[in-house]
C-alpha positions as CSV (number, residue, x, y, z in Angstrom):
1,X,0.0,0.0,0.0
2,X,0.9,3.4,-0.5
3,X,1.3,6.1,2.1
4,X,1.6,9.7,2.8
5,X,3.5,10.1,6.0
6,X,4.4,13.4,8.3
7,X,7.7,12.6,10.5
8,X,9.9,14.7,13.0
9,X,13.6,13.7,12.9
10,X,15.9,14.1,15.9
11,X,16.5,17.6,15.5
12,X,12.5,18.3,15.7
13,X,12.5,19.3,12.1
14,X,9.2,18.0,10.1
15,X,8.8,16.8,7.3
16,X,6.7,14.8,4.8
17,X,6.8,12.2,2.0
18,X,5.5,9.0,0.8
19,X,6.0,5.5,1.7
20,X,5.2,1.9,0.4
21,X,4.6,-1.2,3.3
22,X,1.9,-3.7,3.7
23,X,0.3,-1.8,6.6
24,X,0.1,1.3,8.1
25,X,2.3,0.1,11.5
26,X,5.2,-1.4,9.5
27,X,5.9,1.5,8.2
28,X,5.4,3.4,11.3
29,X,8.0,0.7,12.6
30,X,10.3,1.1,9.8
31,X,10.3,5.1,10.4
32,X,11.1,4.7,14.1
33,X,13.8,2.6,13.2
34,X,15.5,5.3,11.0
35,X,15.7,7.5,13.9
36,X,12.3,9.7,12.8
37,X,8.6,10.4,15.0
38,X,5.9,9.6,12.6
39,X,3.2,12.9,13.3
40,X,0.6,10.7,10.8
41,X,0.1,8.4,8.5
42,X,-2.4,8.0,6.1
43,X,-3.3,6.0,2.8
44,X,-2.3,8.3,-0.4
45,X,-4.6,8.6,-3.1
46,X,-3.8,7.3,-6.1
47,X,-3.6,10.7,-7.9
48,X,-1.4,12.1,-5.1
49,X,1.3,9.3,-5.9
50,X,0.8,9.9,-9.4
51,X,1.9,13.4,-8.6
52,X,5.0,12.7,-6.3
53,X,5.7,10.1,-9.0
54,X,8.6,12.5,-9.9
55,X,9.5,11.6,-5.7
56,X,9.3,7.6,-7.0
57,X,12.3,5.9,-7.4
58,X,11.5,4.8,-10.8
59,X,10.5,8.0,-12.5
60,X,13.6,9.1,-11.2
61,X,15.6,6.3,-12.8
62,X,13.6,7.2,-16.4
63,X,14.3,10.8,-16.0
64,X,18.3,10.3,-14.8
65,X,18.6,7.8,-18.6
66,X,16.6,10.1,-20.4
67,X,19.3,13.0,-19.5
68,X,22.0,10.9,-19.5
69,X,21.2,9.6,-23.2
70,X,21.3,13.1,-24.3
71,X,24.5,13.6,-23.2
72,X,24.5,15.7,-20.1
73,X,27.6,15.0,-17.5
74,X,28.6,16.2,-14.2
75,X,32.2,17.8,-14.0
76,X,34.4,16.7,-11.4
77,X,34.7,20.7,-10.4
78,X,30.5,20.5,-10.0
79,X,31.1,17.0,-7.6
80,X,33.8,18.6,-5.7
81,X,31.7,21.9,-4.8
82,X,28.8,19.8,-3.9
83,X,31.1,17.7,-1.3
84,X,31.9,20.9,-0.2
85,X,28.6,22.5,0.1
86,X,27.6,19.0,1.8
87,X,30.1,19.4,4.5
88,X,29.0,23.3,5.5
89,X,25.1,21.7,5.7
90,X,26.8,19.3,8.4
91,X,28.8,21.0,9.9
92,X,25.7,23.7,10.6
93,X,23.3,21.3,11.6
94,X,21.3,22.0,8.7
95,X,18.1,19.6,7.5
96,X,19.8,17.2,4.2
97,X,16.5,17.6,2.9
98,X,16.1,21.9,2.7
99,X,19.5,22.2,2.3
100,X,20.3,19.8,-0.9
101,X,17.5,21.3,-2.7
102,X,19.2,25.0,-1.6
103,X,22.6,23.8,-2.7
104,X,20.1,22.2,-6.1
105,X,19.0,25.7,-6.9
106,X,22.4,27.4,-7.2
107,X,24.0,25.0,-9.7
108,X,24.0,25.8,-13.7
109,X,24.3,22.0,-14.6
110,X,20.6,21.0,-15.2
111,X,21.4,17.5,-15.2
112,X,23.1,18.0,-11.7
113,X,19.9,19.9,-10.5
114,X,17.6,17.5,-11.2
115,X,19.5,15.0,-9.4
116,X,20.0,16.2,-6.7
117,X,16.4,17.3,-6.0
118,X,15.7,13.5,-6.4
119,X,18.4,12.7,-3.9
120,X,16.6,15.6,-1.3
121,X,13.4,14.1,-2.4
122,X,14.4,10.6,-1.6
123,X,15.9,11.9,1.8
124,X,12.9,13.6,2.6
125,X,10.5,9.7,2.2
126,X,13.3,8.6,4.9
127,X,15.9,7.3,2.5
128,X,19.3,7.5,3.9
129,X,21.8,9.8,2.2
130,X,24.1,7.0,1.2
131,X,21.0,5.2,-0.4
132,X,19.7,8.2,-1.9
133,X,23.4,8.7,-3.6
134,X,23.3,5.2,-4.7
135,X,20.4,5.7,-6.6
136,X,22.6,7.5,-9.1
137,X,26.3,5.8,-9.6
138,X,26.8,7.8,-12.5
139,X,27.5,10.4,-11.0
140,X,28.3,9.3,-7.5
141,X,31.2,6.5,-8.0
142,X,30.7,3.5,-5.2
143,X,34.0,5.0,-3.4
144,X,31.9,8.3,-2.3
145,X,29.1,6.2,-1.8
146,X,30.8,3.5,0.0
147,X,32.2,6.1,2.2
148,X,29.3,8.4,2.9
149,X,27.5,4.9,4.2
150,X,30.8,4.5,7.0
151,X,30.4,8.1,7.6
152,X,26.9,7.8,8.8
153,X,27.3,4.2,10.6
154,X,30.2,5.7,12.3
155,X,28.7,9.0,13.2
156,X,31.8,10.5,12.0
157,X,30.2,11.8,8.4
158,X,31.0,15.3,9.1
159,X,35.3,14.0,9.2
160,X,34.4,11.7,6.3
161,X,33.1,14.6,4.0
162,X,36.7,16.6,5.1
163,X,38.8,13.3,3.8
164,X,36.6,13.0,0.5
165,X,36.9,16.7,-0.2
166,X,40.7,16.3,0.1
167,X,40.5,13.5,-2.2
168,X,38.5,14.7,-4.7
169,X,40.9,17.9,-4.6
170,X,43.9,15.8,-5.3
171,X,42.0,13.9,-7.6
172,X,41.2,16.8,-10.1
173,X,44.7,18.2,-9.3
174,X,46.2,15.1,-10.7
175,X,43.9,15.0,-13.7
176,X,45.0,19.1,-14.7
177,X,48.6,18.2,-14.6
178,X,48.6,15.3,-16.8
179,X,46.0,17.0,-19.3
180,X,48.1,20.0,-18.8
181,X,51.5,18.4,-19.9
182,X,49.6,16.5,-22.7
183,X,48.5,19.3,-24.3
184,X,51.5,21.0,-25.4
185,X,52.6,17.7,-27.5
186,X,49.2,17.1,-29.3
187,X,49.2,21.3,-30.1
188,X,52.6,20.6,-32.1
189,X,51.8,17.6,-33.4
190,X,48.6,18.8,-35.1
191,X,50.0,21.9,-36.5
192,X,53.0,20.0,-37.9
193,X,50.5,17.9,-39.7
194,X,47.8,20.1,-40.9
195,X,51.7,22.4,-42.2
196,X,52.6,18.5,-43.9
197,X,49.2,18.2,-45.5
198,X,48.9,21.8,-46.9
199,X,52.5,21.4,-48.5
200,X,52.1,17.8,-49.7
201,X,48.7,18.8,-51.4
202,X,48.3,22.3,-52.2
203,X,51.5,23.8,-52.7
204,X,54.0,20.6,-54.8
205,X,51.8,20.0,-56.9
206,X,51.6,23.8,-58.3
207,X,55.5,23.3,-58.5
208,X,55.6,20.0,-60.0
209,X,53.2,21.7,-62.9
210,X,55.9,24.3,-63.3
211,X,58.9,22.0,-63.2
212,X,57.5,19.4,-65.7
213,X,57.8,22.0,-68.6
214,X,61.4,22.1,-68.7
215,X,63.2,19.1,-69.5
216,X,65.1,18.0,-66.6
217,X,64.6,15.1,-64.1
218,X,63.3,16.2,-60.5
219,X,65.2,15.5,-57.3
220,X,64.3,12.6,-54.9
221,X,62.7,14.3,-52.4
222,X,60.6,16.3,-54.6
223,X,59.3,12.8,-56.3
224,X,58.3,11.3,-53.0
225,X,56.6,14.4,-51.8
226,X,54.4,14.4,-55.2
227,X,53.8,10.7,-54.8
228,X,51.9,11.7,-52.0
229,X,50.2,14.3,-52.7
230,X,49.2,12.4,-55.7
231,X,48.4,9.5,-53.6
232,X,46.5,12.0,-51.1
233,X,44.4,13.1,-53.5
234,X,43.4,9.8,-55.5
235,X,42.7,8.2,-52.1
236,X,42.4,11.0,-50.0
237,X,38.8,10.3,-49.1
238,X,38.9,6.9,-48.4
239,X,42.0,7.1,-45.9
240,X,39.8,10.0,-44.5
241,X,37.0,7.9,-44.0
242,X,39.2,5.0,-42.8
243,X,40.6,6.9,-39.9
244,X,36.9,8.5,-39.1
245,X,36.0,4.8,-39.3
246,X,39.0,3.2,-37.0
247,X,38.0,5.6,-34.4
248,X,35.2,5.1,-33.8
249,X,35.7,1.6,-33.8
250,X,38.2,2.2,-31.3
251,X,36.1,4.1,-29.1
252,X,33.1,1.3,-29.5
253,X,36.1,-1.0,-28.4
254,X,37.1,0.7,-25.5
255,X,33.7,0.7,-23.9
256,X,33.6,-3.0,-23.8
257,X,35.7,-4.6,-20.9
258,X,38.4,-6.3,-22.5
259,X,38.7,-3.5,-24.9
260,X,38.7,-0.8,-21.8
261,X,41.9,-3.7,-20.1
262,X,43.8,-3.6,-23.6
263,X,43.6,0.4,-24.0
264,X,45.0,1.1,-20.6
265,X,47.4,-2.1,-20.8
266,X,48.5,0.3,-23.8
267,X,48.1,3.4,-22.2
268,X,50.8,1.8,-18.9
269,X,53.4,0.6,-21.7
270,X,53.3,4.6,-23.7
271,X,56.9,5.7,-23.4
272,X,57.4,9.1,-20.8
273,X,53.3,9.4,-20.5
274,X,52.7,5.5,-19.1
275,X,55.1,6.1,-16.0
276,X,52.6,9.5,-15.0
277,X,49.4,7.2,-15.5
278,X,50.6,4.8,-13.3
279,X,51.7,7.3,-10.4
280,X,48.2,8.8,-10.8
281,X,46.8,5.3,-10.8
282,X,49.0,4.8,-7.7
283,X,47.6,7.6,-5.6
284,X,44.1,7.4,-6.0
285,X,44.5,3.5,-5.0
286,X,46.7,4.7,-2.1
287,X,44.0,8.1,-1.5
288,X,40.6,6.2,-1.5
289,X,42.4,3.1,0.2
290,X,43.7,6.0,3.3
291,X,39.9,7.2,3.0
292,X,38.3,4.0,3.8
293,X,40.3,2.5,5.7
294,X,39.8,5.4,8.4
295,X,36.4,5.3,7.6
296,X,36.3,1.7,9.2
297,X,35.0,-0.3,6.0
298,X,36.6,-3.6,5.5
299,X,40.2,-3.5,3.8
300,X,39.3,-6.4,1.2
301,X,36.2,-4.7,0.3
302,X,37.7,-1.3,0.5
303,X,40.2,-2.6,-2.0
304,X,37.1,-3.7,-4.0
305,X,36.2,0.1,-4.2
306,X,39.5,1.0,-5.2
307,X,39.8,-1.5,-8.0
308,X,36.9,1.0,-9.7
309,X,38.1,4.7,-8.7
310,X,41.8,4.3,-10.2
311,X,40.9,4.7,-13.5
312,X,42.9,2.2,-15.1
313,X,41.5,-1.7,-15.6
314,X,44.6,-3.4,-15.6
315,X,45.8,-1.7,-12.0
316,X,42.1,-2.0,-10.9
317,X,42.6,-6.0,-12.0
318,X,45.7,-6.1,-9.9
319,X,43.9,-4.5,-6.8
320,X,41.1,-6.8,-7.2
321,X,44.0,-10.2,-7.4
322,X,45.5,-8.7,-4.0
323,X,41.9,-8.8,-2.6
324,X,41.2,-12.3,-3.6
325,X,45.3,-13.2,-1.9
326,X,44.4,-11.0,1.6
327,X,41.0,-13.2,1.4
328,X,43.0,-16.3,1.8
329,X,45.3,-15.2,4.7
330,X,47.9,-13.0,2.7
331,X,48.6,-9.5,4.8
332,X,48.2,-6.6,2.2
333,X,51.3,-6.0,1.5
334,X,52.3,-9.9,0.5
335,X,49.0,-9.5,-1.5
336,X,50.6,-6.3,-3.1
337,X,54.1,-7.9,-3.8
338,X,53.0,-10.8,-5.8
339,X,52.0,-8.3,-8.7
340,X,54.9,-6.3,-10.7
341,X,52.8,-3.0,-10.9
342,X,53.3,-2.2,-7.5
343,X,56.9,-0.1,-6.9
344,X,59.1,-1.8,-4.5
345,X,58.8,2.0,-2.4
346,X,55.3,1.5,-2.2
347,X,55.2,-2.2,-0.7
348,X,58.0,-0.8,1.7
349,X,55.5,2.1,2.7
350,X,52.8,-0.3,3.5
351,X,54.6,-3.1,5.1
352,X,56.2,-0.7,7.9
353,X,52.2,0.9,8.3
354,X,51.2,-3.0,8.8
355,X,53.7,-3.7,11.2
356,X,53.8,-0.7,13.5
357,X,49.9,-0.2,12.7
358,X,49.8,2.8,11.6
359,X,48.4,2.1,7.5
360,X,46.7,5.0,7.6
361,X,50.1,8.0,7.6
362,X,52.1,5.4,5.8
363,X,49.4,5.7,2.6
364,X,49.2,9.1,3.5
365,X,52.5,9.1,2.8
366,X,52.0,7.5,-0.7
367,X,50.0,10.3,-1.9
368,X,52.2,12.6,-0.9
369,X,55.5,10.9,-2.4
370,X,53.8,10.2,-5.6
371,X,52.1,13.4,-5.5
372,X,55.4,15.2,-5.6
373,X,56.6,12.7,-8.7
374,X,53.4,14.0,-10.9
375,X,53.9,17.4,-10.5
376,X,57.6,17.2,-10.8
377,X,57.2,15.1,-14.1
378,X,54.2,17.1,-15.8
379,X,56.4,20.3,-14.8
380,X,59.5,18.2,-16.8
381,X,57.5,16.4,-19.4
382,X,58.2,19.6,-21.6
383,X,61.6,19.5,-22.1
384,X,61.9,16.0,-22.0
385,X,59.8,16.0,-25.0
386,X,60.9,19.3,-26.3
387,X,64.2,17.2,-28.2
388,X,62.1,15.1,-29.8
389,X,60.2,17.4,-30.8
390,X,62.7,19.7,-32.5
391,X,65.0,16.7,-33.9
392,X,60.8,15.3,-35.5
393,X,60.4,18.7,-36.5
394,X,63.9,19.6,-38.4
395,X,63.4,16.4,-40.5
396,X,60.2,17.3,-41.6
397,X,61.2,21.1,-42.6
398,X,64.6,19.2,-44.2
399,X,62.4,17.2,-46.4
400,X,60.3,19.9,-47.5
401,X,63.1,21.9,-47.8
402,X,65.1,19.7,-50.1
403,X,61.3,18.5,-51.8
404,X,61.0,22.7,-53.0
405,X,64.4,24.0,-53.5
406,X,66.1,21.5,-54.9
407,X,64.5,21.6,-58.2
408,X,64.5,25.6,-58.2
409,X,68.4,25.0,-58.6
410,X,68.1,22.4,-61.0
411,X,66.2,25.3,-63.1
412,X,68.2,27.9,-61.9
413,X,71.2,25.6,-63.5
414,X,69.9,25.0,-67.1
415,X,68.8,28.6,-67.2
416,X,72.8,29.3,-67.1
417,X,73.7,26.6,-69.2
């Protein structure tokens, strides 16, 4: 049966929703039990639940795929300043219910409004925050979840929130500095080839059509650099629908499972870039591990949770091995040691945590090593790539050097002749 239900929590705030139980007093038991003071229950007409449908979890569920199928995503900035704006409600005492929807009404994202005035809605029917979160894991990943639920069995939620903002901070920290030290790299690289591609196909040919009237034999260079542009321009269309084609065939690929395990396999092996994605990898294992493990949750299933929030499918499978080892009597750091992605620094770290029991500062002290390394490295990556750069970059002007000039003398020489 349906209900609509007035309740008083602990802090002799009222408020009202609508429940579903086989009789009135089970759901007045199951209120109690949550901590609230049913004020009445009574049976909800049918056109009143039709109403709050939009407060039902499955119109909810419709209206989070509908906006997720056209493409709206939460930013990691809009997660981070919600955790944030969570922790003042807390902190102030403030009704979850009132003060979500108040936090709701001052965000641009549309998607993020919405749900989070289903997550204040759900509160409000006497969901618990965790399960009203849960109710959404794409936006909410099961290591906030996960921890939100220790932070309200342990009573310590308000400390919880401070550790996840910290995390999520470093997290988005760590994400700038590698797309930050990418950047400069792909810039280059696209101009060199859109500067390749204009000379191979525009400007060659014109010369070519000028050099072919006099009688003399062109240079090497310039020969292979009209084969292509010939080549370009016979097939030009099918390699461009090739490429169109192999990406998104990639992409398709990537989504699956084992194509998501080959990409980052791939992504760990990249020369320069694949030793940053494996320290990043390493301190959000070693940040949501420190985060859970204070929050008291269970250090096989919090490694569980980790195997998801590191972003990388091959160190997530290696997480999830050393969960599977601890389950059958190995200590975490024998677990660790069995697999080769784990630095020998980083077993170290966490065997002397294990033994003097004090896990929590020694992966604290993870982050921070690793930390360091990332920002050192993206700060670095320039002029380590920088040489190759330059050396990639002289060929290619030597080439199309020697490809235009070249036969200029050659002209230049039967003029004087």
């Amino acid at each position: 049966m349906n209900f609509k239900y007035k309740i008083r929590d602990g802090k002799g705030h009222v408020s009202t929703g609508f429940g579903q139980a086989e009789s009135r007093d089970s759901l007045m038991r199951e209120l109690r039990e949550r901590g609230f003071s049913p004020i009445a229950i009574i049976p909800a007409a049918k056109d009143e639940t039709g109403k709050a449908g939009g407060n039902t979890v499955a119109s909810r569920k419709k209206k989070s795929i509908w906006n997720m199928k056209i493409g709206r995503v939460v930013k990691d900035e809009d997660l981070l300043l919600f955790t944030r704006d969570l922790l003042s409600l807390v902190h102030a005492g403030c009704p979850l219910v009132s003060g979500i929807r108040d936090v709701a009404s001052q965000i641009k994202n549309v998607h993020f409004r919405d749900i989070l005035e289903n997550i204040s809605d759900d509160i409000n029917a006497g969901s618990k925050l965790s399960e009203a979160l849960r109710r959404h894991p794409a936006v909410f990943s099961p290591f906030f979840v996960n921890t939100i639920q220790a932070g309200e069995q342990s009573g310590r939620l308000e400390a919880i929130l401070g550790r996840m903002i910290q995390t999520l901070d470093n997290d988005l920290e760590t994400k700038m500095m590698i797309k930050n030290a990418v950047r400069y790299p792909v810039i280059v690289l696209c101009f060199l080839g859109a500067a390749f591609t204009v000379i191979v196909t525009v400007v060659i040919p014109k010369i070519s059509g000028v050099f072919t009237k006099f009688d003399t034999a062109l240079p090497l260079p310039t020969r292979i650099l009209i084969a292509i542009g010939n080549f370009s321009q016979s097939y030009g269309l099918f390699i461009a629908i090739a490429l169109i084609g192999a990406v998104i065939l990639v992409s398709f690929y990537k989504k699956t499972k084992p194509g998501r395990f080959v990409w980052d396999g791939i992504m760990l092996r990249l020369p320069v870039f694949g030793e940053l994605i494996k320290k990043a990898a390493l301190v959000r294992f070693a940040t949501a591990l420190q985060t859970l493990y204070a929050s008291g949750i269970v250090i096989t299933d919090a490694l569980a949770t980790c195997a998801v929030v590191v972003g990388n499918e091959v160190v997530g499978a290696a997480i999830l091995q050393s969960a599977e080892r601890m389950k059958e009597g190995l200590s975490l750091s024998e677990a660790l040691k069995e697999n080769q992605l784990f630095p020998p620094m980083v077993i170290g770290i966490i065997t002397m945590g294990e033994k003097t029991g004090n896990l929590e500062n020694m992966l604290a002290e993870i982050v921070e090593h690793y930390g360091r390394d990332i920002r050192y490295m993206t700060k670095t990556i320039g002029t380590l790539i920088e040489p190759i750069l330059t050396v990639f970059l002289g060929l290619m002007i030597l080439v199309l050097a020697l490809g235009v000039f070249l036969p200029m003398w050659n002209v230049m020489k039967l003029f004087r002749h």
